[in-house]
C-alpha positions as CSV (number, residue, x, y, z in Angstrom):
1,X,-12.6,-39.6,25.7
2,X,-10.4,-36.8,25.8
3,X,-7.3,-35.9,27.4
4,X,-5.3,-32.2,27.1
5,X,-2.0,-31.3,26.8
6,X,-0.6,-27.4,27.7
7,X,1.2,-25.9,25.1
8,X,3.2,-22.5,24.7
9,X,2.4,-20.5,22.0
10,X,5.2,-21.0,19.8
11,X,4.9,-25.0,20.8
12,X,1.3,-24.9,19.2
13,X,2.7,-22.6,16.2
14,X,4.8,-25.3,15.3
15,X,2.6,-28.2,15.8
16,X,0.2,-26.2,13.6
17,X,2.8,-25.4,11.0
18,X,4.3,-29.1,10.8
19,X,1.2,-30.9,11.8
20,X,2.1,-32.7,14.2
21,X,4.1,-32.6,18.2
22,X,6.9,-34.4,19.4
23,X,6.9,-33.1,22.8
24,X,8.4,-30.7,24.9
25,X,12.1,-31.1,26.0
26,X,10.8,-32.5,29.2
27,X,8.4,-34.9,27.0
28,X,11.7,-36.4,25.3
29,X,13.7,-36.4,28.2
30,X,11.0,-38.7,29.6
31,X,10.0,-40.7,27.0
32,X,6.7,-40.1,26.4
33,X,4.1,-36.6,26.2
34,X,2.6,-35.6,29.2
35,X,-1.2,-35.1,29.2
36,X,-3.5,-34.3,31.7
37,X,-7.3,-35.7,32.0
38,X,-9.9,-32.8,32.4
39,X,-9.7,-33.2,36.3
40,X,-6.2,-32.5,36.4
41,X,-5.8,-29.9,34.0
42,X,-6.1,-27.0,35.6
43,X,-3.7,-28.5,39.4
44,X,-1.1,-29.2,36.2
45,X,-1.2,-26.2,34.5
46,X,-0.9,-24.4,38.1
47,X,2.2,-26.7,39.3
48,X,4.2,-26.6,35.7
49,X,3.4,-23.7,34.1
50,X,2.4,-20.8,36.8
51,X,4.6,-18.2,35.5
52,X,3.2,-18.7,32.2
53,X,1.9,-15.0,30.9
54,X,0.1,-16.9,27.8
55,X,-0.8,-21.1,27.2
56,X,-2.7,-22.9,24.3
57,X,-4.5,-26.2,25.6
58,X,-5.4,-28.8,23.2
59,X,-7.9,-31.2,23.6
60,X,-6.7,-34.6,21.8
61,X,-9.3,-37.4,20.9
62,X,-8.1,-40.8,23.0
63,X,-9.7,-42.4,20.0
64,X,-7.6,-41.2,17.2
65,X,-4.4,-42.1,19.9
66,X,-5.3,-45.3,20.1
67,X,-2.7,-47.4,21.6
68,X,-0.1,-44.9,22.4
69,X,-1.8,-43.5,24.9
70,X,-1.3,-45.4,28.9
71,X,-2.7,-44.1,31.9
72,X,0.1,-44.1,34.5
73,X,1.3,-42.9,38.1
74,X,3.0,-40.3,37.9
75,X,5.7,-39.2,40.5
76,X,3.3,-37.3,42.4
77,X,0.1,-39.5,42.6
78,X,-2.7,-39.7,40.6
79,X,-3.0,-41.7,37.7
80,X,-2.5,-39.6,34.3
81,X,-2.4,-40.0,30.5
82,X,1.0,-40.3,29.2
83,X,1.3,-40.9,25.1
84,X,4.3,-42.8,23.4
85,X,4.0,-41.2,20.0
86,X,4.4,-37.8,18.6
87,X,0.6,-36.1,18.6
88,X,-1.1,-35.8,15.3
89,X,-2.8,-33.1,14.2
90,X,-5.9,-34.8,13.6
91,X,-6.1,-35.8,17.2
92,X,-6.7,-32.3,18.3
93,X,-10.6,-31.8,18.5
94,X,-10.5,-28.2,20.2
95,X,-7.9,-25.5,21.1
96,X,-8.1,-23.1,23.9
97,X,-6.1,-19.7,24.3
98,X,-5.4,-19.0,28.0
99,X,-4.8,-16.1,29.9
100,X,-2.2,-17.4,32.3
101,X,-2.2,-21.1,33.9
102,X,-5.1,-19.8,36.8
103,X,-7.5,-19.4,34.1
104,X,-7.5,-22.8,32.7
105,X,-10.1,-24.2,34.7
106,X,-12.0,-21.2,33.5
107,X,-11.9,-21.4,30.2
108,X,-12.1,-24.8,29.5
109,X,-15.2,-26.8,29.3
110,X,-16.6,-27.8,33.3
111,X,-15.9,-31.3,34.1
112,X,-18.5,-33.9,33.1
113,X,-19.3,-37.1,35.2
114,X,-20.8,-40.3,33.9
């Protein structure tokens, strides 16, 4: 399965460089890195990071997460993947350049079901 997690530029330029991603301040400030399933990408990218001229999205392989990764509420509903160790680089399985958080739903891959 995957999950996705929205990056700035110079976030993914770092995670590139030192191969792997601790997490955004607000990550570390709540003790864990927010991810998104494929449904709930694009409604994230839209409520945190609207005014966002420019935005890298990684897709990151459950599989290679194992453990650290716990699907949990979140303050305002929905269950959603939340993963309590830095990202590896050998998690991420695709990376998308986006035009602006409105465009996410666009330029990722459409939602699957089943």
């Amino acid at each position: 399965m995957l999950i996705y997690k929205i990056l700035l530029p110079t976030q993914w330029a770092e995670f590139e460089a030192t191969g792997r991603f601790d997490g955004s301040p607000f990550d570390r400030s709540s003790g864990f890195i927010h991810c998104s399933s494929r449904e709930q990408v694009g409604g994230t990218a839209m409520r945190v990071f609207e005014q966002e001229p420019a935005l890298v999205v990684i897709a990151l392989d459950t599989q290679i997460l194992g453990k650290s990764v716990r699907w949990e509420q979140a303050s305002h509903g929905g269950l959603y993947p939340h993963v309590y160790a830095p990202l590896p680089l050998s998690a991420v399985v695709a990376v998308h350049q986006v035009a602006g958080a409105s465009s996410v739903d666009d330029v990722l891959p459409p939602v699957t079901h089943g």
